[in-house]
KOLKE-631985 format. One record per atom (N, C-alpha, C): chain; residue in three letters; atom name; x, y, z. Coordinates in Angstrom, 1 decimal. Each point is the difference from the previous one (the first is absolute). Example, Ala and Ser with C-alpha at 12.3 -4.5 7.8 and 13.67 -1.06 7.14 Angstrom:
<nodes>
{chain = A; res = ALA; atom = N; u = 13.2; v = -5.7; w = 7.8}
{chain = A; res = ALA; atom = CA; u = -0.9; v = 1.2; w = 0.0}
{chain = A; res = ALA; atom = C; u = 0.9; v = 1.2; w = 0.0}
{chain = A; res = SER; atom = N; u = -0.4; v = 1.1; w = -0.7}
{chain = A; res = SER; atom = CA; u = 0.9; v = 1.1; w = 0.0}
{chain = A; res = SER; atom = C; u = -0.8; v = 1.1; w = 0.8}
</nodes>
This chain:
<nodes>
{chain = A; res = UNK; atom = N; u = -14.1; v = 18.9; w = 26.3}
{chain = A; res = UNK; atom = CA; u = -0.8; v = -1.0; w = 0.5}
{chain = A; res = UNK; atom = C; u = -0.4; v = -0.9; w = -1.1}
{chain = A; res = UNK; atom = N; u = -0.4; v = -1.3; w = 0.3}
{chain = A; res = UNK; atom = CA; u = -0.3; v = -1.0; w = -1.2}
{chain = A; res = UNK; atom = C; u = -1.1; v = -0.4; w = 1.0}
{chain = A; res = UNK; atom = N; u = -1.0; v = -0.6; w = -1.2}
{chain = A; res = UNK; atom = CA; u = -1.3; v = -0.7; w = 0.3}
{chain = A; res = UNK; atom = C; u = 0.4; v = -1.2; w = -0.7}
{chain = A; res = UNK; atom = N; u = -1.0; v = -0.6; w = -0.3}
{chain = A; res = UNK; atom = CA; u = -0.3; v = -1.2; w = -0.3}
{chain = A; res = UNK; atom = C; u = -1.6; v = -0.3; w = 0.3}
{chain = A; res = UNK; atom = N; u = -1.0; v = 0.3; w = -1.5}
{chain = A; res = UNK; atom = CA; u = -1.3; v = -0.4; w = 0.0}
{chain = A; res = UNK; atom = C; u = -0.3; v = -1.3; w = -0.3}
{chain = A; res = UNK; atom = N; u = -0.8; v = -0.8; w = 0.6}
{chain = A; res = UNK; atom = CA; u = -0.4; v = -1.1; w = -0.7}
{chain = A; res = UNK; atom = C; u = -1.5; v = 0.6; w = -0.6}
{chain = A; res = UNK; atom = N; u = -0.5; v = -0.6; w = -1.0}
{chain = A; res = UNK; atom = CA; u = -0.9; v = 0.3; w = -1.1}
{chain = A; res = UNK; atom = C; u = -0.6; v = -0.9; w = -0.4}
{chain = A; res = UNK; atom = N; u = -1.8; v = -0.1; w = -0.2}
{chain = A; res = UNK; atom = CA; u = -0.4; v = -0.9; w = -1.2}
{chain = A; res = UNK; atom = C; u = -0.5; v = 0.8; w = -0.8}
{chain = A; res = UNK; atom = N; u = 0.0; v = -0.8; w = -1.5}
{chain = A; res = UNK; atom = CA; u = -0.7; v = 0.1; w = -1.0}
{chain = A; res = UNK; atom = C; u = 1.2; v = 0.5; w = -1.4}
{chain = A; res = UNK; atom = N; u = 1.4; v = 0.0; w = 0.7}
{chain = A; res = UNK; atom = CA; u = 0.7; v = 0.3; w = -1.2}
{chain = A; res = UNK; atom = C; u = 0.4; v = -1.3; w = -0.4}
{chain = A; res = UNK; atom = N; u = 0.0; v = 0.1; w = -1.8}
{chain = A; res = UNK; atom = CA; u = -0.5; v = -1.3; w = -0.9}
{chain = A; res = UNK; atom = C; u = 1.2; v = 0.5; w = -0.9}
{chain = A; res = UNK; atom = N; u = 0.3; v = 1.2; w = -0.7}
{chain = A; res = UNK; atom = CA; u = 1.5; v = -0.1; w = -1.0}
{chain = A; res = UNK; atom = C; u = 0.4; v = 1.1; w = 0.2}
{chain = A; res = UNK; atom = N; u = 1.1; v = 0.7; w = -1.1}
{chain = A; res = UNK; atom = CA; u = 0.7; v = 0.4; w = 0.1}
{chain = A; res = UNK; atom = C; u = -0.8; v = 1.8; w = -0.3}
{chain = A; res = UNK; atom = N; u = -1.0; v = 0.0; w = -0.2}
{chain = A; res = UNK; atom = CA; u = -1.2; v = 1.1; w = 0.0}
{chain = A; res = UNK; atom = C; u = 0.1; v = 0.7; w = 1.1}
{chain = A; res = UNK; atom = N; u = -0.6; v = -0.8; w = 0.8}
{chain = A; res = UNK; atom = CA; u = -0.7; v = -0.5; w = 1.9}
{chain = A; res = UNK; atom = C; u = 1.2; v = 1.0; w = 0.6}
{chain = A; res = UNK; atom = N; u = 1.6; v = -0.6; w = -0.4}
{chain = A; res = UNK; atom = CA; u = 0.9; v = 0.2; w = 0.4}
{chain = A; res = UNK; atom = C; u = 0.7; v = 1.4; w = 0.2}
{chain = A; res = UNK; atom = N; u = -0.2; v = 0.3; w = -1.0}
{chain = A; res = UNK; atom = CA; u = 0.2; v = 1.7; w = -0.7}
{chain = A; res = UNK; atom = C; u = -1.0; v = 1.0; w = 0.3}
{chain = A; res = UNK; atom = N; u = -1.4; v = -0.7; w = 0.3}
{chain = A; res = UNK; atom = CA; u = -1.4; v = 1.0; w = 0.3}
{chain = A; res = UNK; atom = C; u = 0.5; v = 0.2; w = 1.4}
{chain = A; res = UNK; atom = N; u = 0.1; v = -0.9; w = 1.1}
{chain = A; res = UNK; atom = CA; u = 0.5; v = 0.1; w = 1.6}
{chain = A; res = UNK; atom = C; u = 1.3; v = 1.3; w = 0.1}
{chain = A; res = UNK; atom = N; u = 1.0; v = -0.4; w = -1.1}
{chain = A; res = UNK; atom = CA; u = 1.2; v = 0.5; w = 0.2}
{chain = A; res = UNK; atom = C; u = -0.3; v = 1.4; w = -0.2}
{chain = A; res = UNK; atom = N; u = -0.4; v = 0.2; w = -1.1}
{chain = A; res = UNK; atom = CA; u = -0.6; v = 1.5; w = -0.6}
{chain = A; res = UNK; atom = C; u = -0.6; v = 1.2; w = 1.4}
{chain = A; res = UNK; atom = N; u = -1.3; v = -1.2; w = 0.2}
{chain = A; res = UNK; atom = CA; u = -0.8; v = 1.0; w = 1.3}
{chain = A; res = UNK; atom = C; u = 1.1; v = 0.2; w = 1.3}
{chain = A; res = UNK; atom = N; u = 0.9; v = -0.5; w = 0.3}
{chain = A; res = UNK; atom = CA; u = 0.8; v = -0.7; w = 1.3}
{chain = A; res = UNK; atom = C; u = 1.4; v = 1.7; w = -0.3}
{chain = A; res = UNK; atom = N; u = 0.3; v = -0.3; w = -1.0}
{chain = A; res = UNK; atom = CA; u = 1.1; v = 1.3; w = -0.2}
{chain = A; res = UNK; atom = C; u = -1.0; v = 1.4; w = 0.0}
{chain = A; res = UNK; atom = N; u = -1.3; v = -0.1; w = -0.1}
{chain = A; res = UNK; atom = CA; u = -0.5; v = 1.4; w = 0.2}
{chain = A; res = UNK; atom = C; u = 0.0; v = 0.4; w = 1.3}
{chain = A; res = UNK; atom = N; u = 0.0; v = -1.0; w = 0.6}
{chain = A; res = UNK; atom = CA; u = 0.1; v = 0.5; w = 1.4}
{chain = A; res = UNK; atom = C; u = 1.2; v = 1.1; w = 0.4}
{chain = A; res = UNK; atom = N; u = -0.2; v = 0.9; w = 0.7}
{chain = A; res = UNK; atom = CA; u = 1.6; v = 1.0; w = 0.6}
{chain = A; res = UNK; atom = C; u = 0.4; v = -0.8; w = 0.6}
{chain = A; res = UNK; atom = N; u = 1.6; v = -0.2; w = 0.1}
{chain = A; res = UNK; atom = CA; u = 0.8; v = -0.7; w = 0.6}
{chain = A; res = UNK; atom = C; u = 0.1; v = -1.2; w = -0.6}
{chain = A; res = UNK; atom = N; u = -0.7; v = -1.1; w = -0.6}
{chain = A; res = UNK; atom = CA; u = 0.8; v = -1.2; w = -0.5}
{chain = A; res = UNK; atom = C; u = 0.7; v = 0.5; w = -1.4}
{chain = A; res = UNK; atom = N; u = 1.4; v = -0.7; w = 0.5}
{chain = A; res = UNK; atom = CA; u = 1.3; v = 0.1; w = -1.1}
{chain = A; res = UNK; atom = C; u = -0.3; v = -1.4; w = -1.1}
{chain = A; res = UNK; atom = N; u = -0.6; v = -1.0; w = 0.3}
{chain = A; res = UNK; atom = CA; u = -0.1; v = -1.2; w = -0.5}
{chain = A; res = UNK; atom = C; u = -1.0; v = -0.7; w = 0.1}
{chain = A; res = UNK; atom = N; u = -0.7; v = -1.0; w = -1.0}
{chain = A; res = UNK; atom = CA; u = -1.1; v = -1.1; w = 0.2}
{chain = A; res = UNK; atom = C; u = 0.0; v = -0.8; w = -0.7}
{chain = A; res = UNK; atom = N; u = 0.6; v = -1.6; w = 0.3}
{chain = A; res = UNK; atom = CA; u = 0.2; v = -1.0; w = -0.9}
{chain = A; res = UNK; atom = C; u = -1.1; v = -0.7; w = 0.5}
{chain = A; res = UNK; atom = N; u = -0.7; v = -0.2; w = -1.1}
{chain = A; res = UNK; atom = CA; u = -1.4; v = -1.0; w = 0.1}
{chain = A; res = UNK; atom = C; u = 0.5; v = -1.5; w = -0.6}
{chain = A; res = UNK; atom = N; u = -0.8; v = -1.0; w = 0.5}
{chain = A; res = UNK; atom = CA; u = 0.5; v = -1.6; w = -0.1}
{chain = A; res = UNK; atom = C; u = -1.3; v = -0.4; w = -0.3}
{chain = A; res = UNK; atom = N; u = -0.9; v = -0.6; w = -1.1}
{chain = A; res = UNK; atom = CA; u = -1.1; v = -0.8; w = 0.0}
{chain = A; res = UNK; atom = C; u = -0.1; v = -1.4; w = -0.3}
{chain = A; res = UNK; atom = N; u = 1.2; v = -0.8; w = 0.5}
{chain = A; res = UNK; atom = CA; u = 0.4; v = -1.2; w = 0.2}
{chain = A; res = UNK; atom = C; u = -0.2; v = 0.0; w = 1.6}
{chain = A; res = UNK; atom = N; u = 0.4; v = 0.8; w = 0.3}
{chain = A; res = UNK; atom = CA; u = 0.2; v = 0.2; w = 2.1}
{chain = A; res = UNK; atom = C; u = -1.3; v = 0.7; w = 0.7}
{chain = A; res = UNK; atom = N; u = -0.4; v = 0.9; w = -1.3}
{chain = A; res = UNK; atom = CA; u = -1.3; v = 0.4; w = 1.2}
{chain = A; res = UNK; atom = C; u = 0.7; v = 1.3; w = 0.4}
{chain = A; res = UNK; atom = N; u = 1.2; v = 0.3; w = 0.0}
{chain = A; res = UNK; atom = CA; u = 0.8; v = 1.2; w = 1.0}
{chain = A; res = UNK; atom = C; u = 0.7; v = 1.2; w = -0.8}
{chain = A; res = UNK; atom = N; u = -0.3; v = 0.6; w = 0.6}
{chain = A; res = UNK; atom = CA; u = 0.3; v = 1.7; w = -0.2}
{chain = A; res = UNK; atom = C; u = 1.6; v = 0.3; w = 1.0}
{chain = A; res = UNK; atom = N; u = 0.8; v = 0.5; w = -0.6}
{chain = A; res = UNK; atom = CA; u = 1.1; v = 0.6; w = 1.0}
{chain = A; res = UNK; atom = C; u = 0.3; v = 1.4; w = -0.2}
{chain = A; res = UNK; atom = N; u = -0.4; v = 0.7; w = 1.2}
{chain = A; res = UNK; atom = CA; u = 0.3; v = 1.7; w = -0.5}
{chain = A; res = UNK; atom = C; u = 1.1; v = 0.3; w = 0.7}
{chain = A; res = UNK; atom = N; u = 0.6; v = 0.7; w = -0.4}
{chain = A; res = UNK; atom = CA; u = 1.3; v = 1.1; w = 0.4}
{chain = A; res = UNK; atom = C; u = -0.5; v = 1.3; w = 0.6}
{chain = A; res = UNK; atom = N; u = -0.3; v = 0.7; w = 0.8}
{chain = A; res = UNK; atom = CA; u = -0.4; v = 1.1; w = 0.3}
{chain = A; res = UNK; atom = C; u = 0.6; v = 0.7; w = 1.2}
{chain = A; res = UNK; atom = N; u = -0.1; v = 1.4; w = 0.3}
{chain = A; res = UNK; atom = CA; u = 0.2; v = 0.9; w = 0.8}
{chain = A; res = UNK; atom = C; u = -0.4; v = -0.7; w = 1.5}
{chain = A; res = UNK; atom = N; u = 0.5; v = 0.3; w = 1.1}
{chain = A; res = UNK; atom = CA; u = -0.8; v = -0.2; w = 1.2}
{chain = A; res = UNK; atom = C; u = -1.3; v = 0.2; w = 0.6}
{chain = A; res = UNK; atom = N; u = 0.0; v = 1.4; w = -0.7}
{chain = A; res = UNK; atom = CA; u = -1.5; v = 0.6; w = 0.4}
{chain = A; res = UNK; atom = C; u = -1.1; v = -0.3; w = -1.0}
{chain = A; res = UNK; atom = N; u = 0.5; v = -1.2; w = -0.8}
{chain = A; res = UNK; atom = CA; u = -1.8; v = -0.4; w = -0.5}
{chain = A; res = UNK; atom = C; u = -0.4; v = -0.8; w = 0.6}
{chain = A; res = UNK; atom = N; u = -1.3; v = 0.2; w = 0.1}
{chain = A; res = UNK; atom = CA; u = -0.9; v = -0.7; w = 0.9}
{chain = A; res = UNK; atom = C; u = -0.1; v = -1.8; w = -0.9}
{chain = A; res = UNK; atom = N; u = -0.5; v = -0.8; w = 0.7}
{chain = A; res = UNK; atom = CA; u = -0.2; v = -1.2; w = -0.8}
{chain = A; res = UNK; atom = C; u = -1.5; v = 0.0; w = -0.2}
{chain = A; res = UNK; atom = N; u = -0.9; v = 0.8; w = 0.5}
{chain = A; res = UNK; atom = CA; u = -1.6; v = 0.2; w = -0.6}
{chain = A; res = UNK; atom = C; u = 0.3; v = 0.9; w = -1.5}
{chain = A; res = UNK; atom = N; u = 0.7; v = 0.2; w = -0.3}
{chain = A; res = UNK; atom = CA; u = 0.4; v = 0.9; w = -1.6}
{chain = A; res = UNK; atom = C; u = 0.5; v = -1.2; w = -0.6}
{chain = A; res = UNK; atom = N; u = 0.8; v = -1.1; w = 0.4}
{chain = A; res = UNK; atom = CA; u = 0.4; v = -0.7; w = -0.7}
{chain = A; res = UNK; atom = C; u = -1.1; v = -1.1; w = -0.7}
{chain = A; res = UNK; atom = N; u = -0.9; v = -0.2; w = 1.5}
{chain = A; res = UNK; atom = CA; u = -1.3; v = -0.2; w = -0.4}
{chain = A; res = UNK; atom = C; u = -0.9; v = 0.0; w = -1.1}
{chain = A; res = UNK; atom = N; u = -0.7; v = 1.5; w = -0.1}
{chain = A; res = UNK; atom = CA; u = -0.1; v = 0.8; w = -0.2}
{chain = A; res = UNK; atom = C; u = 0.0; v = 0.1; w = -1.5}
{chain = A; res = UNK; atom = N; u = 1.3; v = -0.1; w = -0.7}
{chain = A; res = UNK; atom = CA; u = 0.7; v = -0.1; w = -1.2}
{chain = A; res = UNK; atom = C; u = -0.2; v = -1.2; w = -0.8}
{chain = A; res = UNK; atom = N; u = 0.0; v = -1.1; w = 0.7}
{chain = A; res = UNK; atom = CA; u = -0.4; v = -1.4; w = -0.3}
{chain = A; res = UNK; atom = C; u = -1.0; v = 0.1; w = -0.3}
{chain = A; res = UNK; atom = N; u = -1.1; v = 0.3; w = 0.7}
{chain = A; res = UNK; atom = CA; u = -1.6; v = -0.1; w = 0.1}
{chain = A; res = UNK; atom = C; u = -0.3; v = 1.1; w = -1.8}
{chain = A; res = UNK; atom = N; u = 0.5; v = 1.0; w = 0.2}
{chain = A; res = UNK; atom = CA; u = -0.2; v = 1.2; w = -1.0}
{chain = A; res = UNK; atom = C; u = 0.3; v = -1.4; w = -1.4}
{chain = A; res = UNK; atom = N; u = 0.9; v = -0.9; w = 0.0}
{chain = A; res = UNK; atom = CA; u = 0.8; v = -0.3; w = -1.1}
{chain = A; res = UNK; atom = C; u = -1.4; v = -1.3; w = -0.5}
{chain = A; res = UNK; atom = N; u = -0.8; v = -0.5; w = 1.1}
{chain = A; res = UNK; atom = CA; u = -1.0; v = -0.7; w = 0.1}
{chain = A; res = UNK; atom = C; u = 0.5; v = -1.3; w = 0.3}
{chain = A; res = UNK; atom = N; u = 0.5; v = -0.2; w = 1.4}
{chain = A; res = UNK; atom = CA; u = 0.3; v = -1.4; w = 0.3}
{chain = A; res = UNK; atom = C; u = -0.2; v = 0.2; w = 1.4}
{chain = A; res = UNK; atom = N; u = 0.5; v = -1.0; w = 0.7}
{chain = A; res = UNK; atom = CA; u = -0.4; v = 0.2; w = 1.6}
{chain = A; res = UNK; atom = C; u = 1.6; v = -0.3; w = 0.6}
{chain = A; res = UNK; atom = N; u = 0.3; v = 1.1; w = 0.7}
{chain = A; res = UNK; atom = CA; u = 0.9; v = -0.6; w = 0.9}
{chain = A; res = UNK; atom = C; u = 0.0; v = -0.8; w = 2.1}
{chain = A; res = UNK; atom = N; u = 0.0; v = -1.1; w = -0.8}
{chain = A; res = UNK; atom = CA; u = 0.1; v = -0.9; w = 1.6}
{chain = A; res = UNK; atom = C; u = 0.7; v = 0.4; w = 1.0}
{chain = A; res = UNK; atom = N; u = 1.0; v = 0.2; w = -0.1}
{chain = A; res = UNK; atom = CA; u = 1.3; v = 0.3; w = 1.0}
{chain = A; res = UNK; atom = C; u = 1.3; v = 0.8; w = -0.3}
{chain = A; res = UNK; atom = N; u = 0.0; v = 1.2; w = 0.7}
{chain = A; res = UNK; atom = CA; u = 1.5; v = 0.7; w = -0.2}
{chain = A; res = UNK; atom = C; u = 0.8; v = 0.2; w = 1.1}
{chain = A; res = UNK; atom = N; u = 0.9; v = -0.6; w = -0.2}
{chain = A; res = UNK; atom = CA; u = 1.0; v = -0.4; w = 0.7}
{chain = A; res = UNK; atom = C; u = 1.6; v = 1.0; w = 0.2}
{chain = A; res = UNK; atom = N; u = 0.2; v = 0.1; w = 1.0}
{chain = A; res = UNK; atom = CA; u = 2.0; v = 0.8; w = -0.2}
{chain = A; res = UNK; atom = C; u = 0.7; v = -0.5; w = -0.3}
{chain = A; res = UNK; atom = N; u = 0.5; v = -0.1; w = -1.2}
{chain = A; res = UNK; atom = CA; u = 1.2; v = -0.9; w = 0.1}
{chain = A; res = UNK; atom = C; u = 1.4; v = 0.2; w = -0.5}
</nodes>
């Protein structure tokens, strides 16, 4: 399954790496490319993660996630 988070408050390539870092602890995501040109997160993950973990992970990393989306 793939998400697609939108996000504020990521500013460089830090921001980017802190999101990605918390986002692969999760069980089940295989992947997490962070964008802070876009504001957007894309994760690669198992079916059975919830998108409140994906949440979750974001928030842990210290940003807010707006909207996750399937995509």
């Amino acid at each position: 399954m793939n998400y697609t988070i939108k996000t504020e408050g990521l500013h460089c390539g830090h921001c980017d790496a802190s999101v990605e870092t918390e986002l692969m602890k999760v069980a089940g995501v295989t992947d997490a490319d962070a964008d802070h040109e876009t504001n957007t997160v894309a994760v690669e993950c198992a079916d059975d993660v919830a998108p409140e973990a994906l949440e979750a992970a974001v928030v842990a990393a210290g940003f807010k996630a707006v909207s996750i989306a399937a995509a």
